[in-house]
N, C-alpha and C positions, 0 to 999 in steps of 0.2 A: 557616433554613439555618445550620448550623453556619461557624464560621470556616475549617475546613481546608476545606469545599465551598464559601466563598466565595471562598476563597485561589484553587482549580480553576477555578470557573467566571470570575473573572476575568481570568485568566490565557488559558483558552479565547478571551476576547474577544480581550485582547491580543493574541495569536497569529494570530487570523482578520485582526486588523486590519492588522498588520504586516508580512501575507504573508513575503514570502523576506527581510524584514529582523528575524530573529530576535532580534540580536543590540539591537537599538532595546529590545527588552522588559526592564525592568529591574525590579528586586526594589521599589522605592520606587513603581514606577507600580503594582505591580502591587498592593500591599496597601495603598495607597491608595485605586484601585478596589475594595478588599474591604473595607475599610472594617477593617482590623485594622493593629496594629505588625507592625516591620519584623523581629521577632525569630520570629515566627511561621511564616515559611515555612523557615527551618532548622529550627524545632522539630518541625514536620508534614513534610518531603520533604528534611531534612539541606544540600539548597542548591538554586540557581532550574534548574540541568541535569539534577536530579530530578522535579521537578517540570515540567518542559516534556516530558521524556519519558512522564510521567505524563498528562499534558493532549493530546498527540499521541497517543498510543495513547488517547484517550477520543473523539477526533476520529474516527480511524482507525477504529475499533470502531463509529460510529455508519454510517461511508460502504460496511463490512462489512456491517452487516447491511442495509441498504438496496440489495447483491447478491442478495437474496430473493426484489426485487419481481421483480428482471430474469428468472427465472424464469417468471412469469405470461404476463410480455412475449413473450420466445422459447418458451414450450411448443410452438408450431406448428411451429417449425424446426426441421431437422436436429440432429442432435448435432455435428456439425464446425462448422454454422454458429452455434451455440449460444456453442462456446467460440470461436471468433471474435471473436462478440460483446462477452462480457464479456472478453476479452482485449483486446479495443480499448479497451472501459470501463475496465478496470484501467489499460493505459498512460496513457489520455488523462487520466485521475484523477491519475496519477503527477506526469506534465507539467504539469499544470497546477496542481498542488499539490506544487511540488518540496521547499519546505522543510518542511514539514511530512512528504511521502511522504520524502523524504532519511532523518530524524531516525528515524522510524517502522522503517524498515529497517535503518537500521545497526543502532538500539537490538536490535531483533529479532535479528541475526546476534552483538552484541555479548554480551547479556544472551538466550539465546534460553528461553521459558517454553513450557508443555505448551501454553498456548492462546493463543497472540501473534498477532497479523495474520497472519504469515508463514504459520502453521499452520493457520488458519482460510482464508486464501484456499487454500492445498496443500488444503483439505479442500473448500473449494469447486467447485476443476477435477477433481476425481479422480471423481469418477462422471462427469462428462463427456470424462472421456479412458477409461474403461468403456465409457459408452456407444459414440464413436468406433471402438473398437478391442476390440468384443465376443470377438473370437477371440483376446486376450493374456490371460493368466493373470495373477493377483491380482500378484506380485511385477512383471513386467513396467511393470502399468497404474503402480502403485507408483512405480516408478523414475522412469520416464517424465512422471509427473508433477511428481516432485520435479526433475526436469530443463528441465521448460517453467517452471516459479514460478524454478529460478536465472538461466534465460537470462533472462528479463524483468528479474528483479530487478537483473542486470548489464546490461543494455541501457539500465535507468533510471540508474543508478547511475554508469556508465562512460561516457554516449551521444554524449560528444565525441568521446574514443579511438575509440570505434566505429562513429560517422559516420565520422571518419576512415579507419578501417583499411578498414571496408566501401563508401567511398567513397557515402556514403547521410546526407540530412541529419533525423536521426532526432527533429531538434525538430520538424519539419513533420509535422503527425499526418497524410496522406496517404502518407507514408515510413514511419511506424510501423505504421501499419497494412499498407503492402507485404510490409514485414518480417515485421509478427507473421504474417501468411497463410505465409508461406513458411517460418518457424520453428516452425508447427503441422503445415506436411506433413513435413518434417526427422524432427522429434521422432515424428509420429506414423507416417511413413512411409509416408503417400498418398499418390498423384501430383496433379498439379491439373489 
């Protein structure tokens, strides 16, 4: 392993380890774990909020495509309750991995690339709001998709404000799951 993949992978650790206390991960822990000097991670990723962005989106990317298996899992079910599903899976991923899923998204909206989470999960739900809503035409399903990935992504993002406003305690994932059922008929316009 190369020093910039061991600058990564230890940093991935640090990161796992320190959950929501990002701010604990330091450049000295980090390339001491990697067993490199300290000038080496400005030389590979310019400073350590490049590199954590970098190491989050590697995170992200792996919990992305392990959305594939869920596939296998719901082939039997509906298409409404398909995306249910992984729309439960996405939020509860969220919450439960806030500073990680936090960093993941802002970067994504901040810095947004052709193939970022953001746009991998949008490509994720969009045959299953097709399938849902066979009778919309391409731009429709389109839209509509891109409007369920921002409401989640601001439900995750805002979900104090928004317990509050909606009087709903959206850190309880029985509440997020309420919501998300009721923000999948909204958007898709089924009744339940």
């Amino acid at each position: 392993m190369d020093n910039k993949e061991a600058i990564i992978q230890a940093t991935i650790k640090l990161i796992e380890e320190k959950g929501e206390h990002l701010e604990e991960v330091t450049v000295r822990e980090i390339c001491k774990r990697a067993g490199v000097g300290l000038g080496l991670v400005n030389y590979h990723f310019g400073n350590k909020d490049n590199l954590i962005e970098l190491c989050v989106e590697r995170i992200i990317n792996g919990i992305v495509e392990n959305f594939q298996s869920i596939r296998e899992k719901t082939k039997d079910l509906p298409p409404f309750e398909k995306l249910e599903y992984l729309g439960n899976m996405t939020l509860d991923f969220l919450f439960e991995h806030y500073a990680v899923s936090k960093i993941s998204v802002l970067t994504d909206m901040k810095n947004p690339k052709p193939n970022d989470n953001t746009h991998r999960t949008y490509a994720a739900y969009l045959p299953l709001v097709a399938a849902c809503r066979p009778d919309w035409d391409e731009s429709t399903v389109k839209r509509k998709t891109f409007c369920l990935i921002s409401v989640m992504q601001q439900t995750f993002l805002r979900y104090e404000t928004t317990s509050t406003i909606l009087d709903i305690d959206l850190s309880k994932k029985e509440n997020r799951k309420a919501w998300h059922t009721q923000i999948l008929h909204d958007i898709l316009e089924v009744s339940e």
